[in-house]
Structures are given as structure tokens and as C-alpha cells.
C-alpha positions in Angstrom: 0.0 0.0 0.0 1.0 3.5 -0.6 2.1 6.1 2.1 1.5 9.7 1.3 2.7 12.2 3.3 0.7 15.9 4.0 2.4 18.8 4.7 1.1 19.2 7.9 2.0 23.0 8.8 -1.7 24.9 7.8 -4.2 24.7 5.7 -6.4 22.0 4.4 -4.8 19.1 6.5 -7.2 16.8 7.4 -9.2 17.0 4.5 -6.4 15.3 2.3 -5.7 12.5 4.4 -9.5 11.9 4.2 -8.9 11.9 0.2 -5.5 9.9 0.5 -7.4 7.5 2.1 -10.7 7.2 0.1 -8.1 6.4 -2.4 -6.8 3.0 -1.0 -3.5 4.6 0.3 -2.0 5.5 3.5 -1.7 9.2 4.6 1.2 10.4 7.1 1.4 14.0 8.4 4.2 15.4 7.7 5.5 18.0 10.0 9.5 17.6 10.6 12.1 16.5 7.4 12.5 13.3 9.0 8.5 12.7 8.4 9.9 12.6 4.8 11.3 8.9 4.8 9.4 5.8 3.3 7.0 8.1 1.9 6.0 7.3 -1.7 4.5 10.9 -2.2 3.7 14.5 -0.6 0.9 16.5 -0.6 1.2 20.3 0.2 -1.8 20.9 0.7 -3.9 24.7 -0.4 -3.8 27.7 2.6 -1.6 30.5 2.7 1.3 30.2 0.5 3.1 32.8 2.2 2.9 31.7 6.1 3.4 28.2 4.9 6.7 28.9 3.2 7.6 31.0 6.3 6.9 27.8 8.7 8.6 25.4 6.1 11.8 27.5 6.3 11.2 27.8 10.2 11.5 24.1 10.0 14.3 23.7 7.7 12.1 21.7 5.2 12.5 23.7 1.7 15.6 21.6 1.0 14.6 18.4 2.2 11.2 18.5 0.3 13.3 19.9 -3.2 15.7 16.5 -2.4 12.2 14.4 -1.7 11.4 15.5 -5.3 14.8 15.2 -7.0 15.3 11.7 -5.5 12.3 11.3 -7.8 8.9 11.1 -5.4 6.1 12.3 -6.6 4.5 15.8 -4.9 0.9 17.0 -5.5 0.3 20.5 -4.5 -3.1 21.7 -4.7 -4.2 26.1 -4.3 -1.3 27.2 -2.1 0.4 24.1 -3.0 1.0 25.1 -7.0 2.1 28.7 -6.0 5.3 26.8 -3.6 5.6 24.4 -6.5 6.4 26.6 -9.1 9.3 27.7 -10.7 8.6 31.2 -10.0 6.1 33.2 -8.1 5.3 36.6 -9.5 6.3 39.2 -7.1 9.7 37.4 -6.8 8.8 35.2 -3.5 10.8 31.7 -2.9 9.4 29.1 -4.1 10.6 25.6 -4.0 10.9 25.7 -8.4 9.8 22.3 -9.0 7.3 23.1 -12.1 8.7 24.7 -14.7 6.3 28.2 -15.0 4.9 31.0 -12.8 2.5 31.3 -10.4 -0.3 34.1 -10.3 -1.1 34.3 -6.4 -4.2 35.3 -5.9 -5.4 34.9 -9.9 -9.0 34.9 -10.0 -9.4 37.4 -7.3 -9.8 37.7 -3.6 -11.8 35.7 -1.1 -15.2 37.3 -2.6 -14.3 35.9 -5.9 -14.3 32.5 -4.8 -16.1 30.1 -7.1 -17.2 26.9 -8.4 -16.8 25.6 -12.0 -17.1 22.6 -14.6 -13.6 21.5 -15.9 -12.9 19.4 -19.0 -10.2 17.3 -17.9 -9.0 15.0 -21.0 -7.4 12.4 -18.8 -10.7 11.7 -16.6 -13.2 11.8 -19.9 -16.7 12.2 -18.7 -18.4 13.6 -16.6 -16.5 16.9 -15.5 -14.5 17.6 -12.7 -16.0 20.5 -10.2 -13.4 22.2 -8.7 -13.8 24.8 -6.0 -11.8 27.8 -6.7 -10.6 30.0 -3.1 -8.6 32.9 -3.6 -7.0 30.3 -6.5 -3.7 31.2 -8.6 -3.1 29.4 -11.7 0.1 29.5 -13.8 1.8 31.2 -17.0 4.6 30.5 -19.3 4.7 26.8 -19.1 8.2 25.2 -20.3 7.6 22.5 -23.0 8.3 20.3 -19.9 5.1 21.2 -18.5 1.9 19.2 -19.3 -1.1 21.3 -19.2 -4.0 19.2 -18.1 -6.6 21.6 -17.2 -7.7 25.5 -18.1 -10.5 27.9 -17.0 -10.7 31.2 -19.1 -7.7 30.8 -20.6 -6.0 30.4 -17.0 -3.6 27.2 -16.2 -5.3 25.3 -13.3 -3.5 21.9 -13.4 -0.7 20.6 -14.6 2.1 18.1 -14.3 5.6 18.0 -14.7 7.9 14.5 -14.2 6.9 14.0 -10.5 5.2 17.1 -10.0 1.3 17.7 -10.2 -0.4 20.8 -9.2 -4.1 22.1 -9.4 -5.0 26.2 -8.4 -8.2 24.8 -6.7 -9.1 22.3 -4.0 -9.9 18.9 -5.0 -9.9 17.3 -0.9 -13.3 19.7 -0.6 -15.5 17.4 -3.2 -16.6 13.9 -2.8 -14.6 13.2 -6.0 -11.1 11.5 -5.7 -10.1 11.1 -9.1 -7.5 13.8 -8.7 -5.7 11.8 -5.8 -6.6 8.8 -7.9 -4.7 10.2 -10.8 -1.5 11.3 -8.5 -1.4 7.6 -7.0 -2.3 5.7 -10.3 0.1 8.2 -12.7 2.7 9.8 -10.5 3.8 8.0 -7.8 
């Protein structure tokens, strides 16, 4: 059985084990670098970008999490999750550069902007995915490693990259898993 590890330091926490393991797979919070070993994947999970990189350098975990991913374990980073991910953050934050394009905090708009849409994700066919959108980035200038798998408005709102997959809203809020399906079925 797979062991998944969630970032553990804010945000949606509890609701991602509760997908993990609706999944078939075992979930692990993740709090400390040492947390990290015998996992077979990560989740960091959507909140506040910002405090949670604060807390992840508090820790010492930005490294440890970039050698997690280089020794070629698969990470799924979902709101938040995508704006650490990403190459780049536009504004200049850190980010822990493991997807090849830039992140739009705060994309779609502010809290009041929230929303709830119909994607057309290729790799699921029918029917479409609902995704809740919170204060959601999405992403821009894709490399040619980058494999876009789903858009809104023109907007980047998943994608994947070697080990990497990332979505700009929160799949652990629906009753649909085939987002953590596809992580533990394609990616790790």
C-alpha cells in the first residue's frame, strides 16, 4: 500500500488524508524532514502560501522537500500548493521551483471571488471535474516540460511536470477523488 505524506503546517490538512485514504493509500502528516522517509508521495496541501513557506523555512524543510522531489517522489500541490511548487512566483517570493512556469497568487481574485466551475479534464473523460476555486492562482509560461491538463478562461489550473502535479483549486473539498486517484495511479 501506498504512504502519502501531508504537509502538515496549515491549511487544508485533514481533508487530504480523508482523500489519501478514500483512495486505498496510507496518509502520514508530515510535520518535521525526517516525516519525509518511506513516503511514496507529498501532498502540500492549499492555505496560505506565504505563512506556509515562512513555517517550512522555520523548520528547515525547503531543501529536504526539493531532495524528496529530485530523488524522484512524486508531490501534489493543490491552491497554495501550486504557487510553492512553481518555478517562480510573480512578485519574486521563494518558491521551491519544481514546475517549470509561474504562479499568479491570488489569480481569479480575492476571497469574494471564490467560485465553483465545470472542468474538461481530458485524462478523466466524462463527466467533468467540479473544482472549488478559493482565492486560486493558476500558472503562465509553461516550459515545454510542463503538461497542461486543465484551463478555466484561458487560466492554467493543473498541470504536471515529471513527478510534479499541481491544481489552483481544491480537489480534498468534493466527494470526488479522481484527482488523488490520478496522483497515486500516474505519478507516484
Amino acid at each position: 500500500m501506498k504512504i502519502i505524506g501531508v504537509l502538515a503546517l496549515q491549511g487544508a490538512v485533514d481533508e487530504h488524508i480523508q482523500m489519501i485514504e478514500s483512495a486505498g493509500a496510507l496518509a502520514f502528516k508530515v510535520k518535521h524532514s525526517n516525516d519525509l522517509a518511506g513516503l511514496d508521495g507529498l501532498v502540500l496541501p492549499g492555505g496560505e502560501s506565504t505563512t506556509m513557506r515562512k513555517i517550512m523555512k522555520h523548520y528547515d524543510l525547503m531543501e529536504p522537500i526539493r531532495a524528496f522531489a529530485s530523488e524522484g517522489k512524486a508531490i501534489f500541490g493543490t491552491c497554495a500548493g501550486l504557487v510553492l511548487l512553481s518555478k517562480e512566483i510573480e512578485g519574486g517570493e521563494e518558491s521551491l521551483g519544481l514546475i517549470d512556469a509561474t504562479a499568479i497568487r491570488n489569480g481569479f481574485g480575492r476571497q469574494k471571488e471564490s467560485f465553483e466551475a465545470e472542468l474538461n479534464v481530458e485524462a478523466f473523460g466524462e463527466p467533468n471535474f467540479e473544482a472549488i476555486f478559493i482565492r486560486a492562482p493558476y500558472l503562465i509560461e509553461p516550459s515545454g516540460e510542463v503538461t497542461v491538463l486543465a484551463i478555466i478562461d484561458g487560466k492554467i489550473v493543473a498541470a504536471k511536470q515529471a513527478n510534479i502535479l499541481v491544481t489552483a483549486f481544491h480537489p480534498e473539498l468534493t466527494n470526488d477523488n479522481r484527482w488523488m486517484n490520478y496522483f497515486l495511479e500516474k505519478m507516484v
